[in-house]
C-alpha positions as CSV (number, residue, x, y, z in Angstrom):
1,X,37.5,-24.2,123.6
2,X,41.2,-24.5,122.6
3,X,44.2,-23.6,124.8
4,X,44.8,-20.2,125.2
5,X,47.8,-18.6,124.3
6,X,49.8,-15.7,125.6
7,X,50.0,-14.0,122.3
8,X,46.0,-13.3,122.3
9,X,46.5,-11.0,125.0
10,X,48.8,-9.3,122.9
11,X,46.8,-7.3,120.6
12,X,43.8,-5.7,122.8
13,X,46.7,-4.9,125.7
14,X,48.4,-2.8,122.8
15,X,45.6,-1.3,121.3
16,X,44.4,-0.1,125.2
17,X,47.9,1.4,125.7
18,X,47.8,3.2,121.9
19,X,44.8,5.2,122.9
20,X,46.2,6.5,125.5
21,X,48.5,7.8,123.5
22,X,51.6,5.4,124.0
23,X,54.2,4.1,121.2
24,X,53.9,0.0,121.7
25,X,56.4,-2.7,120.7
26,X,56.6,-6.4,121.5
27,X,59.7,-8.5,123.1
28,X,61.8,-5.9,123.5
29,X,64.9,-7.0,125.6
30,X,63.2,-9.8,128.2
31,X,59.8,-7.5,128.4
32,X,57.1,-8.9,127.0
33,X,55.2,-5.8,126.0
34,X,57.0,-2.1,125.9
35,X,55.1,1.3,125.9
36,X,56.1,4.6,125.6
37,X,55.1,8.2,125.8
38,X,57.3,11.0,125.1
39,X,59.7,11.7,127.7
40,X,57.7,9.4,130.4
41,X,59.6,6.0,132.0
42,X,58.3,3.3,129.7
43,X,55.6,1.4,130.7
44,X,56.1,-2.6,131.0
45,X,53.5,-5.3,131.0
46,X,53.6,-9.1,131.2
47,X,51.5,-11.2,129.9
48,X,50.4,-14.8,131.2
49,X,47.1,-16.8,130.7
50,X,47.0,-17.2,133.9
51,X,48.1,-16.8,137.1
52,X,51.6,-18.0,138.5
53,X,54.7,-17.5,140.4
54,X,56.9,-16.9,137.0
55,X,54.7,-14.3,136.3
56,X,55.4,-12.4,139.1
57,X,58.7,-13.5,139.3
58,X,59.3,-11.5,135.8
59,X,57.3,-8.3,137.1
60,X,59.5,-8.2,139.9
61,X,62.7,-8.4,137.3
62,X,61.1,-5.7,135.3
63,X,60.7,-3.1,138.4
64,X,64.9,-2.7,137.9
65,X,64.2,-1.1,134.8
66,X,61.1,1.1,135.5
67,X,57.9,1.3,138.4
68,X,55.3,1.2,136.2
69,X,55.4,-3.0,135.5
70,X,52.0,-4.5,135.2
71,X,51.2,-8.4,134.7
72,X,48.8,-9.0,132.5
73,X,46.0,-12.2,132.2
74,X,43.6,-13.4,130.3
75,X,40.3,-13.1,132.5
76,X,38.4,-16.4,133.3
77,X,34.8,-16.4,134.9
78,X,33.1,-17.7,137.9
79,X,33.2,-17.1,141.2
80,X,37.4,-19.2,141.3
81,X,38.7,-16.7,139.3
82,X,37.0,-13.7,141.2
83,X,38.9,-15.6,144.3
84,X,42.1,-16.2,142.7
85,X,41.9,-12.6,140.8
86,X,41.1,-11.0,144.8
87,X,44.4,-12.7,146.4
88,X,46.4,-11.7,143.2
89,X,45.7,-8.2,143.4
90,X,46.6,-7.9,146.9
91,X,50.0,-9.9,146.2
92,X,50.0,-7.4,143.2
93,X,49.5,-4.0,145.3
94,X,52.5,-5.3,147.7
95,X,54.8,-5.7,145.5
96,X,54.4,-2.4,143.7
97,X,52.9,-4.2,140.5
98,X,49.9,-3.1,138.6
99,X,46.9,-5.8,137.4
100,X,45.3,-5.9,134.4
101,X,42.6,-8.5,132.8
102,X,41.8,-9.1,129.3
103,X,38.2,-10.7,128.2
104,X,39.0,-12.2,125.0
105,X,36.0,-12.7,124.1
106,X,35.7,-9.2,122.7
107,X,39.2,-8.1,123.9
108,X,38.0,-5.8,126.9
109,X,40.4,-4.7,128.6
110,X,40.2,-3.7,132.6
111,X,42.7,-2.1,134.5
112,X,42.2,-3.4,138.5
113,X,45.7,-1.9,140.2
114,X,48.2,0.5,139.3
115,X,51.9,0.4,140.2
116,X,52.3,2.1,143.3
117,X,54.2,1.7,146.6
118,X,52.7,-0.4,149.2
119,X,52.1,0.5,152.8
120,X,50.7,-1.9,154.7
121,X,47.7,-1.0,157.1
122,X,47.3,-3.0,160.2
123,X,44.7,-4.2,162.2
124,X,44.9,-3.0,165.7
125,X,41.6,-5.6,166.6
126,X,43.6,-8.2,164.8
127,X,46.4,-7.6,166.3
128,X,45.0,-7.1,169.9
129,X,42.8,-10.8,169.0
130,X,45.9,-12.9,168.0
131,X,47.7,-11.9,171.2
132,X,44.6,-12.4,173.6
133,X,44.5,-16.2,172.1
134,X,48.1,-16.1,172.3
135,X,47.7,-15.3,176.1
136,X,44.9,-17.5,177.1
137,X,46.1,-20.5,175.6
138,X,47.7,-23.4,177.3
139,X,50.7,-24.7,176.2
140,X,51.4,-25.2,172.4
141,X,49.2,-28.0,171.7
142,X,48.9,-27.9,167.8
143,X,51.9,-28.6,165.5
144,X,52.5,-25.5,162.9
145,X,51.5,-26.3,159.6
146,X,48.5,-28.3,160.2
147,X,45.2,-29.1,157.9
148,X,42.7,-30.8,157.9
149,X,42.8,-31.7,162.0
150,X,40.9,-29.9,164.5
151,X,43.0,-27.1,166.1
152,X,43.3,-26.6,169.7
153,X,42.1,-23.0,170.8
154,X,42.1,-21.5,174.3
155,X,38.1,-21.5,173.8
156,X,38.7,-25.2,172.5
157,X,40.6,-25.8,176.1
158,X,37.9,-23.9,178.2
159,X,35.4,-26.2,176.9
160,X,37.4,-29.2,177.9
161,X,37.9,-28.1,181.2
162,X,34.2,-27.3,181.6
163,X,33.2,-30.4,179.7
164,X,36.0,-32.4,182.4
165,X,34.2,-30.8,185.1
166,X,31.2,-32.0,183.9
167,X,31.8,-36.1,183.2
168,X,34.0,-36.0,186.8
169,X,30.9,-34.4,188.5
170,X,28.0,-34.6,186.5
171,X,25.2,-31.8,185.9
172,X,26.3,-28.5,187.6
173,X,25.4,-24.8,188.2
174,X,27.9,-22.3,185.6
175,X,28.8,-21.0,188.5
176,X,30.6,-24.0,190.0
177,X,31.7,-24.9,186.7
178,X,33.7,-21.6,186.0
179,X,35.3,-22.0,189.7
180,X,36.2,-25.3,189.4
181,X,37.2,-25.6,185.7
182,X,39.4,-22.2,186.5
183,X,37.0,-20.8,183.5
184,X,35.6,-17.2,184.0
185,X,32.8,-17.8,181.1
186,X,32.2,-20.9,181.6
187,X,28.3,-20.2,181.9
188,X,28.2,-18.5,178.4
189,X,30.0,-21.3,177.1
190,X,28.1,-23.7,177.9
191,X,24.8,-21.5,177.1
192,X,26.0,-21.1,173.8
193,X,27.1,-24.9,173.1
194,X,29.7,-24.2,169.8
195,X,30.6,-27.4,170.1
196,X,27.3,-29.1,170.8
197,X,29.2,-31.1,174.1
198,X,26.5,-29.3,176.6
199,X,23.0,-29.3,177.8
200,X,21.0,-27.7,179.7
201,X,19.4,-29.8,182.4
202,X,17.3,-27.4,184.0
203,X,17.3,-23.3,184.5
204,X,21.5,-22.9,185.5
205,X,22.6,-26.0,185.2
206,X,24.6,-27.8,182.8
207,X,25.2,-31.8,181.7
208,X,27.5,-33.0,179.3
209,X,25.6,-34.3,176.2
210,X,26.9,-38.0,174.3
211,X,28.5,-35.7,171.7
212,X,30.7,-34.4,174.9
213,X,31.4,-37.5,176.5
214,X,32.4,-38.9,172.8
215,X,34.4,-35.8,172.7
216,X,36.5,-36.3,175.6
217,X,37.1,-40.2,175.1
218,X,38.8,-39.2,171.6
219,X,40.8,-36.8,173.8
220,X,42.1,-38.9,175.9
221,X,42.5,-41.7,173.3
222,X,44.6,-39.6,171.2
223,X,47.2,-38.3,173.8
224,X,47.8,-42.0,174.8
């Protein structure tokens, strides 16, 4: 298959627009595609082969003139597109833009968001989650902007304690564990094993597995 080009997108985004009734012109002014219908604000549409920050970057510049800015692109397949096409729509439907693909294999052309002013709904369990891990975690152990390192939780921290507990004392009721490690769920923790660092030695208590032990020596190797 040879490289796409912008101007294929051209022709099945104009014939959509003329049946529905609009007058359509190309590169007028800086807009990439102009459509009209009788005493309406014109409609504007960008076109792109793809998705990237000019593209939206243009949209935005277009909004000055009328709302009803879309960005159009030509629509890929497999399950990377359907990803990037997901997170483009959302950036899309914030800034007010509208989304449109074109299949050009047959020129279909779908319409996924019109223009429209965004308000944003928010998560009250979201919310109410980041501060309770805000709360409940010691210190600031992780340095913003991280990847591809392990990232110190509160539950992360918990599990060290317990796991501490554990190497300094060796198998142990949950019970003592959550008292001594100053861990409330200590027990469930440890039931549940996230990190695979526990055992259980018998009914109610808990041992620190080689996984653990190997755990904490990287720990304490890494904040020499």
């Amino acid at each position: 298959m040879g490289r796409i080009l912008e101007t294929e997108l051209y022709q099945p985004v104009k014939a959509f627009l003329e049946n529905q009734g609009y007058e359509v012109k190309a590169e007028v002014g800086a807009a990439d595609v102009v459509a009209c219908r009788g005493d309406e604000d014109p409609v504007i549409v960008e076109l792109k082969t793809g998705f990237t920050l000019s593209l939206f970057h243009q949209a935005i510049e277009r909004q000055a003139i009328t709302d009803a800015v879309y960005v159009a692109i030509a629509r890929g397949k497999g399950k990377r597109f359907q990803s990037a096409l997901k997170s483009n729509i959302k950036l899309a439907r914030r800034l007010g833009l509208g989304m449109i693909t074109v299949r050009l294999s047959d020129g279909f052309v779908e319409v996924h968001l019109d223009p429209g002013p965004y308000a944003p709904k928010k998560s009250k369990p979201r919310k109410d989650r980041l501060l309770r891990e805000f709360a409940r975690r010691v210190g600031d152990p992780n340095t913003g902007g991280s990847t591809r390192t392990t990232l110190v939780t509160a539950y992360r921290q918990d599990a060290i304690r317990c796991a501490e507990h554990l190497a300094a004392n060796g198998p142990s009721r949950g019970a003592e564990v959550a008292k001594a490690a100053g861990v409330e769920r200590a027990t469930r923790m440890m039931a549940d094993d996230h990190y695979g660092w526990f055992e259980r030695v018998e009914r109610g208590i808990y041992g620190l597995t080689p996984k653990g032990q190997a755990s904490l020596k990287d720990q304490k190797d890494t904040a020499k």
